[in-house]
ZAMI-413963 format. One line per 4 residues: number of its first residue (from 0); for each residue z negated, x, y of C-alpha. Coordinates in nm, 3 decimals. Last residue first. Layout:
ZAMI-413963
NUM = Z:X:Y; ...
This chain:
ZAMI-413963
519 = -0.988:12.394:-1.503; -1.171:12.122:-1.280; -0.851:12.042:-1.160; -0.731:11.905:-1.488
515 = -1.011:11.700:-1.498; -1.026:11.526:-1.136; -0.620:11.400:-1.250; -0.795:11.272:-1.611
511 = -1.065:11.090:-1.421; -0.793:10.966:-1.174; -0.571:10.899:-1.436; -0.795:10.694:-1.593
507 = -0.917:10.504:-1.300; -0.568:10.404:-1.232; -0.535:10.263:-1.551; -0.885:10.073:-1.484
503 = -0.734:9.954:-1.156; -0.431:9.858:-1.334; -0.536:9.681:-1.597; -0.774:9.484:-1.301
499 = -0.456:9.431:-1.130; -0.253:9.262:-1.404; -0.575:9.051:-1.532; -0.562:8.908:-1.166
495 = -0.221:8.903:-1.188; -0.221:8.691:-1.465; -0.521:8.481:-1.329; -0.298:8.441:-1.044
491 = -0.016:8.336:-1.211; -0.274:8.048:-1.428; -0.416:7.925:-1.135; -0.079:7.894:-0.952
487 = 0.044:7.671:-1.336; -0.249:7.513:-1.264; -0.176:7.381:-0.921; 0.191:7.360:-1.008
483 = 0.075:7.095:-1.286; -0.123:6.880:-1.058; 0.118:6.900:-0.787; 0.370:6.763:-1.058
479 = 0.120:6.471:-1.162; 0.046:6.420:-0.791; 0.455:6.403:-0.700; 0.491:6.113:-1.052
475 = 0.171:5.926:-0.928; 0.296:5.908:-0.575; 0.692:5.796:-0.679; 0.480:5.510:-0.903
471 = 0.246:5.440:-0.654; 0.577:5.402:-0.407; 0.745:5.186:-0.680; 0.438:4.950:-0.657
467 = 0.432:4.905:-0.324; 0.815:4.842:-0.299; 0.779:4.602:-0.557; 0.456:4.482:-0.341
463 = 0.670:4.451:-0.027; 0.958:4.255:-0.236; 0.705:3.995:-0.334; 0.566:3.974:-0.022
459 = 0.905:3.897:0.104; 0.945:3.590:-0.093; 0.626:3.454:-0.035; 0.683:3.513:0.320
455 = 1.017:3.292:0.270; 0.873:3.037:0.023; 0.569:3.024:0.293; 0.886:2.926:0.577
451 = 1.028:2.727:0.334; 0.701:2.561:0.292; 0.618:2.514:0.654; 0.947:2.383:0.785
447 = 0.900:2.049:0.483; 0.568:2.021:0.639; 0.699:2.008:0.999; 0.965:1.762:0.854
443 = 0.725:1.558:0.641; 0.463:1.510:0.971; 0.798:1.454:1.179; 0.837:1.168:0.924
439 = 0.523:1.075:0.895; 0.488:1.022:1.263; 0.790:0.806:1.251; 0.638:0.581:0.990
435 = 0.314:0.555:1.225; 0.487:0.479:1.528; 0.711:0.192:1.290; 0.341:0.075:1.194
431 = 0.200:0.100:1.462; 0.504:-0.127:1.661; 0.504:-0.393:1.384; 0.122:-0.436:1.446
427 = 0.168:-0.444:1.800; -0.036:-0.726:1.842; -0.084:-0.853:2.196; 0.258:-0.677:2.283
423 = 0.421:-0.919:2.013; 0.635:-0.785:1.714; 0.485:-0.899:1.384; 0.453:-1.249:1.636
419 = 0.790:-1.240:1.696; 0.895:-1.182:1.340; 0.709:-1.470:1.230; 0.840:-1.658:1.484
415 = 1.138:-1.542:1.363; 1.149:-1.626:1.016; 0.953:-1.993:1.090; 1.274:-2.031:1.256
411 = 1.532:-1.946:0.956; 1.298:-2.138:0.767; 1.337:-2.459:0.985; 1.670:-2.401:0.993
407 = 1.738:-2.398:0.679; 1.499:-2.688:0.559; 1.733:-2.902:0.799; 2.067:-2.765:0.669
403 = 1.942:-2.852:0.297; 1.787:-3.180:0.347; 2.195:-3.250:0.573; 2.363:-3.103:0.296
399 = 2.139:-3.307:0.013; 2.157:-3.634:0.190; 2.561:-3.623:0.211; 2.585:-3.497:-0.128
395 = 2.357:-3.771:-0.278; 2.555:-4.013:-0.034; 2.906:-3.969:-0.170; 2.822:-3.959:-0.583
391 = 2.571:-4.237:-0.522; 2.839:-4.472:-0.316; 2.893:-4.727:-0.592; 2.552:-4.676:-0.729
387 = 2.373:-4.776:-0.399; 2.322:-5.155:-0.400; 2.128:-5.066:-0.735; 1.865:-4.846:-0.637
383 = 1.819:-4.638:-0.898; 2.127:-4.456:-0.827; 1.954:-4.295:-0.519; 1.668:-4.122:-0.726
379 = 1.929:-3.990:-1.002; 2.174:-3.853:-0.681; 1.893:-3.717:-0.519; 1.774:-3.519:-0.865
375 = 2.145:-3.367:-0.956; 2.158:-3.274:-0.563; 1.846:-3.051:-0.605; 2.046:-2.794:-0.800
371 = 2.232:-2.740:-0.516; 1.972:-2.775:-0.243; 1.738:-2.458:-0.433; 2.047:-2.243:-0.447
367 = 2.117:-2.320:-0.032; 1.778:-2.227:0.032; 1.762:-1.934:-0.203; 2.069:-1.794:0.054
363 = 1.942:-1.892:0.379; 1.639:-1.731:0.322; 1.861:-1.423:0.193; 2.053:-1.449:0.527
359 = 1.737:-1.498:0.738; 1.541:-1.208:0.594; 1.858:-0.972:0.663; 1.840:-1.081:0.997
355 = 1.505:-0.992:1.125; 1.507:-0.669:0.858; 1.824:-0.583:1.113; 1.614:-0.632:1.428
351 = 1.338:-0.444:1.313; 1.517:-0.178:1.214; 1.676:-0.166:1.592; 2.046:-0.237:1.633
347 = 2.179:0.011:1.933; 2.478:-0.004:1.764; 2.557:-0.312:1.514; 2.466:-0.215:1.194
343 = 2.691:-0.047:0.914; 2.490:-0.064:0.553; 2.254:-0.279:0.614; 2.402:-0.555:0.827
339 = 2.712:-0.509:0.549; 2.492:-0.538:0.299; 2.327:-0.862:0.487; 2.700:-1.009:0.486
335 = 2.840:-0.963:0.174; 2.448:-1.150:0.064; 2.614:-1.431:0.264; 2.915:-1.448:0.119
331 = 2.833:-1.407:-0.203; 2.545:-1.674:-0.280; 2.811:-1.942:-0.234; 2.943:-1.766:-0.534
327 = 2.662:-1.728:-0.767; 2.536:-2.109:-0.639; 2.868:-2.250:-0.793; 2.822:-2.078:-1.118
323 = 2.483:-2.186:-1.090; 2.558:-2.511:-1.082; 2.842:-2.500:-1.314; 2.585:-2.431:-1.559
319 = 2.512:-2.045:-1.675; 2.484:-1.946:-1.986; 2.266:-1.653:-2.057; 2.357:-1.289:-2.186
315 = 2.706:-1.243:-2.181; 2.736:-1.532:-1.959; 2.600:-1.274:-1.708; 2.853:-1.047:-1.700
311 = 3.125:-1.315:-1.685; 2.939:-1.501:-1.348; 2.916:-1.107:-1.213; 3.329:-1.099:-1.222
307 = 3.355:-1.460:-1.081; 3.121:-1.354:-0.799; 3.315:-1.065:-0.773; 3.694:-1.207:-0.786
303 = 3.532:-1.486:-0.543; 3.439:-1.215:-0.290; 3.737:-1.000:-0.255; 3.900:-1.289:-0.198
299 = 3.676:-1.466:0.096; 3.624:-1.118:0.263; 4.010:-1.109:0.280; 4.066:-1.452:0.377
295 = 3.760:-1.465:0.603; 3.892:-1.196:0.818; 4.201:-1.421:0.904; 3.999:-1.723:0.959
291 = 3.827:-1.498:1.176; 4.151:-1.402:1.363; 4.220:-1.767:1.383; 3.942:-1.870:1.583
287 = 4.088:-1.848:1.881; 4.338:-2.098:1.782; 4.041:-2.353:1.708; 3.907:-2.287:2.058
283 = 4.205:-2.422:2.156; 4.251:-2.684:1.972; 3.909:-2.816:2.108; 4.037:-2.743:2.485
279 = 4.338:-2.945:2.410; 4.183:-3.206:2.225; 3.973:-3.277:2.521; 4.248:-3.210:2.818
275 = 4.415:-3.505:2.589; 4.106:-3.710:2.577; 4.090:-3.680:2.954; 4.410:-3.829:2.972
271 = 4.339:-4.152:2.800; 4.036:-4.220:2.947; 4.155:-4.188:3.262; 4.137:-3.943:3.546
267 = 3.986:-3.967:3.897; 3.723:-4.215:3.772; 3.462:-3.953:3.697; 3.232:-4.115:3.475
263 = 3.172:-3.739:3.247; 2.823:-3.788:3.037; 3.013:-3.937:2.722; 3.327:-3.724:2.754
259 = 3.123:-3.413:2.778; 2.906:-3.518:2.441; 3.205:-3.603:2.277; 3.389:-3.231:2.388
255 = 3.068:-3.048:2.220; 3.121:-3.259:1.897; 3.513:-3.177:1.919; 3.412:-2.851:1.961
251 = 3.160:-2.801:1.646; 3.403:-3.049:1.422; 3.718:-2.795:1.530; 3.490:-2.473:1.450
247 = 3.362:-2.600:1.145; 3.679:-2.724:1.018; 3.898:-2.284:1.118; 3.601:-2.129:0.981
243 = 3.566:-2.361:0.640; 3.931:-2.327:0.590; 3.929:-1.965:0.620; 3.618:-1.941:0.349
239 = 3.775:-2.247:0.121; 4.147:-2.054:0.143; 3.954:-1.706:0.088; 3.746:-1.872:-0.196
235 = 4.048:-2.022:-0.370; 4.258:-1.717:-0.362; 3.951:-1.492:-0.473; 3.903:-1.764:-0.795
231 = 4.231:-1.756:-0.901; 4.233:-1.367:-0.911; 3.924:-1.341:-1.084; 4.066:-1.608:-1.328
227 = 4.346:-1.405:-1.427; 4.171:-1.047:-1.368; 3.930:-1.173:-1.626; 4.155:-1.305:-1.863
223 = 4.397:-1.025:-1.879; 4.113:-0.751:-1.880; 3.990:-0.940:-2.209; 4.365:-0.951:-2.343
219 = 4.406:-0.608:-2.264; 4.091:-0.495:-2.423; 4.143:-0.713:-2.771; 4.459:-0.546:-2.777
215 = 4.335:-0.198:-2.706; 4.107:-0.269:-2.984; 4.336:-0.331:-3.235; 4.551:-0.012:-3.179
211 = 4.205:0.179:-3.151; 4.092:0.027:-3.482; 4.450:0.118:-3.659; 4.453:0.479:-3.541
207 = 4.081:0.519:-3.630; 4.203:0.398:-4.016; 4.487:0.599:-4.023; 4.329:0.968:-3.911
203 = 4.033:0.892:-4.150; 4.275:0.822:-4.433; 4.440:1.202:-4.320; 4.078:1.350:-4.337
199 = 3.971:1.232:-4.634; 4.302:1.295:-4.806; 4.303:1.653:-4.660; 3.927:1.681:-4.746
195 = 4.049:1.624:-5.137; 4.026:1.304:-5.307; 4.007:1.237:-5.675; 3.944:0.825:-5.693
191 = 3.645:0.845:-5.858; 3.498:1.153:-5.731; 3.555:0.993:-5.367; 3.387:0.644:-5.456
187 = 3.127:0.862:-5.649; 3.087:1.024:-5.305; 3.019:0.756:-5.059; 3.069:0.814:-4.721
183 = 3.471:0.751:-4.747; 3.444:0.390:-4.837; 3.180:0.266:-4.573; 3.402:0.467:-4.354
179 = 3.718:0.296:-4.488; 3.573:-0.040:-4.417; 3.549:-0.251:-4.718; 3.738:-0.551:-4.858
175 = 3.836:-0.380:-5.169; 3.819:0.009:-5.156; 3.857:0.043:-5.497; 4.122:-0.215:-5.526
171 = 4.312:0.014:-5.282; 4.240:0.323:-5.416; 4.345:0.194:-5.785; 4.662:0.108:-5.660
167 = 4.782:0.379:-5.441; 4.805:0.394:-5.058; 5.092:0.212:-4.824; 4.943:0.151:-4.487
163 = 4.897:-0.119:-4.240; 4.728:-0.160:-3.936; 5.002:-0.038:-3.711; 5.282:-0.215:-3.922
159 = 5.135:-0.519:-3.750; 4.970:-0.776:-3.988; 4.645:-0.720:-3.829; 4.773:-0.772:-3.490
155 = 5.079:-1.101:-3.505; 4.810:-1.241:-3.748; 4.576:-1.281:-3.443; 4.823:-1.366:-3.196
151 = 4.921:-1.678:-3.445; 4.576:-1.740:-3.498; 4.529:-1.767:-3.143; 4.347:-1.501:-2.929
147 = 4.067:-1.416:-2.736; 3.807:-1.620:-2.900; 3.854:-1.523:-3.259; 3.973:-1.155:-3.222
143 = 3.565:-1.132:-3.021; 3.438:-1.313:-3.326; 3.494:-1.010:-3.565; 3.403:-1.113:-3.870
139 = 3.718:-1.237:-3.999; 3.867:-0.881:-3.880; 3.612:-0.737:-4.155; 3.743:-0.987:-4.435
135 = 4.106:-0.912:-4.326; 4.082:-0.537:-4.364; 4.119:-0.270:-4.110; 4.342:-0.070:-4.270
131 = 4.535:-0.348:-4.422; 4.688:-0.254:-4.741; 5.054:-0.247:-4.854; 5.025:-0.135:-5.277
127 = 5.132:0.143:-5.498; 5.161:0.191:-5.871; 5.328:-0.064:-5.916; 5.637:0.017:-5.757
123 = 5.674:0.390:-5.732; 5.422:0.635:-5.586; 5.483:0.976:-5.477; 5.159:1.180:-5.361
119 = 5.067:1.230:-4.969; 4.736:1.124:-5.057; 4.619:0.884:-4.822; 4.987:0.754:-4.681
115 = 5.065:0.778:-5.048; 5.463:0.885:-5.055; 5.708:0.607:-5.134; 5.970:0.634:-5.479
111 = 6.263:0.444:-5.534; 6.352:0.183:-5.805; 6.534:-0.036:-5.569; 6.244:-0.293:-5.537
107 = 6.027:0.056:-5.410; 6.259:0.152:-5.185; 6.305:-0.244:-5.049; 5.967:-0.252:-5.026
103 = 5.954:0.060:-4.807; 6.222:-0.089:-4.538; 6.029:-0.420:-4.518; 5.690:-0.221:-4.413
99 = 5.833:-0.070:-4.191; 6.080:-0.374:-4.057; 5.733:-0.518:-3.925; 5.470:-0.663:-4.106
95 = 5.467:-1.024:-3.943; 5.673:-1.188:-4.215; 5.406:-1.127:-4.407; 5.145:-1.328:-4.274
91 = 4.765:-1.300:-4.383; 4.506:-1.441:-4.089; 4.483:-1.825:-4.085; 4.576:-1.974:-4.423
87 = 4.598:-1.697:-4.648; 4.298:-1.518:-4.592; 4.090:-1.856:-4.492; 4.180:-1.933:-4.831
83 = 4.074:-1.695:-5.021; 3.739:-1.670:-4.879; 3.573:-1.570:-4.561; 3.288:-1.800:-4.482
79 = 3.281:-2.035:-4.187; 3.151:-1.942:-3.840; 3.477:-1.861:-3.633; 3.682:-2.085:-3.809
75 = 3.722:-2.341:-3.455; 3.665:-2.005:-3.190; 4.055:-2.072:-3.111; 4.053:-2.405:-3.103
71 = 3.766:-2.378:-2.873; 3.942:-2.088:-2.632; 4.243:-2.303:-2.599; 3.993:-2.631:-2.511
67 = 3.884:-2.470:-2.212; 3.589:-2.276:-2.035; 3.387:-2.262:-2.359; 3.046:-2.338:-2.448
63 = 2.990:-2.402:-2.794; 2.624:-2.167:-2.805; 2.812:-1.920:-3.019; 3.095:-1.977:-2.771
59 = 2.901:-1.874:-2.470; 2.752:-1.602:-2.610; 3.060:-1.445:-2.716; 3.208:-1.513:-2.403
55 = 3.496:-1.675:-2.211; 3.574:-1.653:-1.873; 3.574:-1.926:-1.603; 3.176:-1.994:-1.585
51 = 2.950:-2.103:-1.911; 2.900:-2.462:-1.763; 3.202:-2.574:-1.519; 3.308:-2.566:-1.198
47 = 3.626:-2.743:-1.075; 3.659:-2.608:-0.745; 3.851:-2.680:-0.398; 3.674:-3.029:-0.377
43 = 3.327:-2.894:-0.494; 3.319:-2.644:-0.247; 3.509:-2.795:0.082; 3.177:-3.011:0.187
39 = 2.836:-2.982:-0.055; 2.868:-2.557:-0.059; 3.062:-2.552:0.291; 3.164:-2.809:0.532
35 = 2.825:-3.041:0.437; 2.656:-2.728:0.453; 2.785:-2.594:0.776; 2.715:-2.897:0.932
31 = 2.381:-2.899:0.886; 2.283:-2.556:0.923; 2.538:-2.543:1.281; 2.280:-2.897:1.413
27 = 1.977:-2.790:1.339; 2.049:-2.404:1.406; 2.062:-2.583:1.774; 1.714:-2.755:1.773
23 = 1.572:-2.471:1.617; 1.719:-2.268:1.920; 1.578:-2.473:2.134; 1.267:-2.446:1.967
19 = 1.283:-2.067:1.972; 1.365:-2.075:2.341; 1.067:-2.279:2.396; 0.839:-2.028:2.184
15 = 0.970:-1.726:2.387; 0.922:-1.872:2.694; 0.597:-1.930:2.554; 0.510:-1.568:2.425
11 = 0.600:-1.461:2.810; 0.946:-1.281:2.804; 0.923:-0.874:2.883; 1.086:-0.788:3.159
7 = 1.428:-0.581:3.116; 1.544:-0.860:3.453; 1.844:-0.956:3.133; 1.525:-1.087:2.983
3 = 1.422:-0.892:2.670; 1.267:-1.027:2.336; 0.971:-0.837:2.200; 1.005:-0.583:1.937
């Protein structure tokens, strides 16, 4: 739609253009400094990115990414063959079975007898041994126990009494280094070792118990990790994001105040004193801005725990560098902001309006991506001059903000010339096409009216020819039954009929025989 003077007449397409430019001249300026504040300013001083994000995963480590040395110690035996020796160096440990486990050997050592947690039968010393439900050789291969905990952790789980059972001999050198379920689904192993479905079941019973005990572990310590760094990452962001209001807003005064104190030769006050009334007025402002700052803390937490929440997802799959680590969450605040737009606009906000601003905050987004992983390449070009290597690190962030603000702006106004043209009297593309959208809407509606209206009728008509049909029915039934009176009449009066002729010729009789007695 075309821009509106406060007169409600339309703006000529030049005033608009000038206004644009100014405007351009003005983003200039905010895109610039926001960047060097933001992902090139505060960002890498308040954040020690690195490749594969804050969490650790599978993928990651497989690939020997890790986001600290903990996690690579702990990964170290990851890869090498189960033997022996990895058994009893990094994952058996007695002394970890509990008092259980200590209380039954000391049965058994006494001459006492222990019941077979599989069969339930009495077992004395040698003829019963402490397994591990979930077996060492399987826990070996489970690389999620190696990067979430130490080996001490480790051994602390699958020697708990939880994941370990006393069963007989035979059945546990039968089983060997095998899941149960392997175990269980073979029947020679079962005709081997005599079990019954109550065995079956009841070993069953142990071994899920154990691999829900472990895997709440490995759940806790995963949630652990990720709520740890999440929640190191939201306090950083909301300081960075409250900081970065409370900086941009002093360096966008005090440049404002500058450009007063240059133009202002009054000689009633001094230099000294107008300074003051400058700082004053710039502090100000900044105090104003402390509700924002507020804002910004919340908005700033709840983003960082995301971005560092969708930077773990993804290292699942890919690993990231710190780059885009970094670009995930600069990325946050401003797509936070176009759902927002989206989701509750300001009133009176036309469509047009919002898809206006939403295009500038994604632009604004894949601009700022595309600067960050540029700065790699301007710091390489500027440390080939050699007068420039000390200061490389400085400058190639300095260069990149100030690229990056620039290409910013000049996308964010190519946006809306764009937009003003889409929406420009002489065109009035923009304005078909939302005429045309609405049309099919009330087109949809009316149609939408129509069919329950013919669902209705259809409806009825259905009920009307059930009626129909039960009245044919009630018609057929009366014309049968008028049918059969009819010749049930026919028959009476052929009866009587029949009757009266009988009589007639009775009477005729009687007559001929009443004429004859009076002849004599």
């Amino acid at each position: 739609m075309p821009t509106i003077q406060p007169d409600n007449k339309p703006k000529r397409d030049s005033a608009i253009r000038d206004e644009r430019l100014q405007q351009l001249m003005e983003s200039c300026q905010q895109e610039v400094l926001r960047q060097i504040i933001g992902p090139f300013g505060l960002t890498p001083a308040m954040f020690d990115d690195k490749d594969g994000g804050n969490v650790a995963t599978i993928h990651n480590a497989e690939n020997s990414v890790f986001p600290d040395e903990l996690h690579k110690e702990n990964y170290a035996i990851a890869n090498e063959e189960y033997s022996q020796k990895i058994r009893q160096t990094h994952w058996d440990d007695k002394k970890a079975r509990g008092k259980t486990h200590k209380k039954i050997n000391q049965t058994l050592d006494s001459g006492g007898d222990v019941l077979s947690a599989g069969t339930h039968q009495p077992m004395t010393k040698g003829e019963i041994n402490g397994d591990h439900t979930v077996s060492l050789k399987e826990a070996h291969g489970d690389k999620n126990l190696h990067l979430r905990f130490t080996e001490e952790e480790r051994k602390k789980i699958l020697n708990n009494e939880k994941n370990m059972a006393f069963i007989e001999e035979s059945l546990n050198k039968s089983k060997g280094k095998k899941p149960w379920n392997e175990c269980l689904s073979d029947p020679d192993f079962i005709e081997k070792n005599n079990l019954t479905p109550e065995d079956i079941n009841r070993i069953k019973k142990i071994d899920r118990e154990s691999r829900n005990y472990i895997q709440r572990k490995k759940n806790k310590k995963l949630a652990g990790e990720v709520l740890s760094t999440g929640a190191k990452e939201a306090g950083r962001n909301a300081l960075r994001q409250a900081l970065g209001v409370v900086l941009h807003e002093f360096v966008n005064g005090s440049f404002s105040e500058i450009k007063v104190l240059l133009k202002d030769h009054s000689k009633d006050h001094n230099l000294i004193d107008r300074l003051v009334e400058s700082l004053k007025r710039v502090m100000s402002r900044v105090i104003n801005k402390l509700k924002a700052a507020l804002e910004a803390v919340f908005q700033g937490g709840v983003q960082g725990f995301i971005s560092n929440l969708l930077t773990f997802l993804i290292n699942n799959l890919i690993t990231t560098s710190k780059k885009i680590v970094a670009i995930i969450r600069e990325s946050m605040q401003s797509l936070w902001q176009a759902i927002k737009l989206m989701v509750n606009p300001p009133e009176g906000t036309s469509a047009l309006e919002i898809t206006r601003q939403v295009t500038k905050i994604i632009a604004a987004v894949v601009t700022t991506g595309l600067g960050m992983l540029m700065e790699e390449s301007v710091k390489g070009f500027i440390m080939s001059i050699p007068f420039l290597v000390p200061i490389a690190d400085v400058l190639a962030t300095a260069l990149t903000a100030i690229m990056t603000g620039i290409a910013g702006a000049l996308i964010v106004y190519g946006i809306d010339r764009t937009f003003d043209w889409l929406s420009s009297t002489g065109t009035e593309l923009l304005a078909a096409q939302e005429a045309h959208s609405e049309s099919q809407a009330i087109v949809v509606g009316r149609l939408e009216t129509w069919l329950k209206l013919q669902f209705e009728n259809s409806r009825l008509y259905e009920a009307c020819a059930a009626e129909y049909q039960q009245l044919q029915r009630n018609f057929t039934a009366i014309s049968f039954q008028m049918e059969t009176a009819v010749l049930e009449a026919g028959e009476s009066i052929r009866a009587r009929g029949s009757m009266i002729e009988t009589i007639g010729i009775q009477l005729e009789r009687e007559k001929r025989l009443d004429d004859a007695l009076k002849s004599l």
